[in-house]
C-alpha positions as CSV (number, residue, x, y, z in Angstrom):
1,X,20.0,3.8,46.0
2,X,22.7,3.2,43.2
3,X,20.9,-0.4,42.0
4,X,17.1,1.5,41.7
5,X,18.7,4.2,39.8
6,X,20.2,1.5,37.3
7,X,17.1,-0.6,37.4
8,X,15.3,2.8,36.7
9,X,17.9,3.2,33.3
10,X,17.7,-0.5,32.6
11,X,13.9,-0.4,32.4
12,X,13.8,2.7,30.3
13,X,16.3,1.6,27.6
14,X,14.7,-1.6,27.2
15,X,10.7,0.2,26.5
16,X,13.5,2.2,23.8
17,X,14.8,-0.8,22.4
18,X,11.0,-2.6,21.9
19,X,9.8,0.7,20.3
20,X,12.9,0.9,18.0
21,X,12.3,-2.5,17.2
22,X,8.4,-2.6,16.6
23,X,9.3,0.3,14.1
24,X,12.4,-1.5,12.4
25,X,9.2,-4.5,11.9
26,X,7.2,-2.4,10.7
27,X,9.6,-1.0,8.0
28,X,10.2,-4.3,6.5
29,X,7.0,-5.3,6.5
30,X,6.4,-2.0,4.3
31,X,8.7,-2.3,2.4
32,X,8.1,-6.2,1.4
33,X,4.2,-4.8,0.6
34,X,6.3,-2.6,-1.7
35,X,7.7,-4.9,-3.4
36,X,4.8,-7.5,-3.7
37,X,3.3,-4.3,-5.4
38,X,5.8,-3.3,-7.6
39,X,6.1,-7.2,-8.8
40,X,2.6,-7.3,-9.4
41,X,2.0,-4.1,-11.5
42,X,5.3,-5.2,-13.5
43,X,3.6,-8.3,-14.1
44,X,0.0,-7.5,-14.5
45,X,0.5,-4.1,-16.2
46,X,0.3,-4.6,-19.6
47,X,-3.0,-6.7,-19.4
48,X,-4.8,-4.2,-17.3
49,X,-3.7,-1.5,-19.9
50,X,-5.1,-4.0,-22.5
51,X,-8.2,-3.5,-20.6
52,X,-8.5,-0.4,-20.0
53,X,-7.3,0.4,-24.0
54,X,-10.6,-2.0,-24.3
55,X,-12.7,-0.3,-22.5
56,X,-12.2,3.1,-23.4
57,X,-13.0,2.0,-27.5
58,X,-16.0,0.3,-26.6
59,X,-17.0,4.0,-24.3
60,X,-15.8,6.0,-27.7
61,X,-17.7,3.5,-29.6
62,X,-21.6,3.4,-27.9
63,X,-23.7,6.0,-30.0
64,X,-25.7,7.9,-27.7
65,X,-30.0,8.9,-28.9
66,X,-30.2,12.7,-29.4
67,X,-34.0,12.0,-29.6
68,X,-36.0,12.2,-26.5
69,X,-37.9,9.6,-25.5
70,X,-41.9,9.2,-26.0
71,X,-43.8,9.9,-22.5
């Protein structure tokens, strides 16, 4: 009786143990995703705001016809 009752505990903490784990995994695997994110926008970011700078004066810049066209 005594050995299936600590079988019983043994089981259970070890389903614990794999859950706690896959979440521990999953954390560092967020957090170097994080990182690879943060290193890349430091990085890139001053060329994509170059871009985007570039894009918006050639937006401001396109004269739009006030005329309608001919059918």
């Amino acid at each position: 009786m005594t050995n299936k009752f600590l079988n019983a505990i043994l089981r259970a903490t070890r389903k614990k143990n794999a859950k706690g784990q896959s979440l521990a995994e999953y954390g560092l695997v967020l957090a170097l995703v994080a990182v690879a994110c943060i290193t890349a926008l430091t990085t890139l970011g001053g060329d994509i705001n170059k871009k985007l700078l570039d894009l918006a004066t050639t937006i401001s810049n396109v004269q739009v016809s006030t005329t309608p066209a001919n059918p």
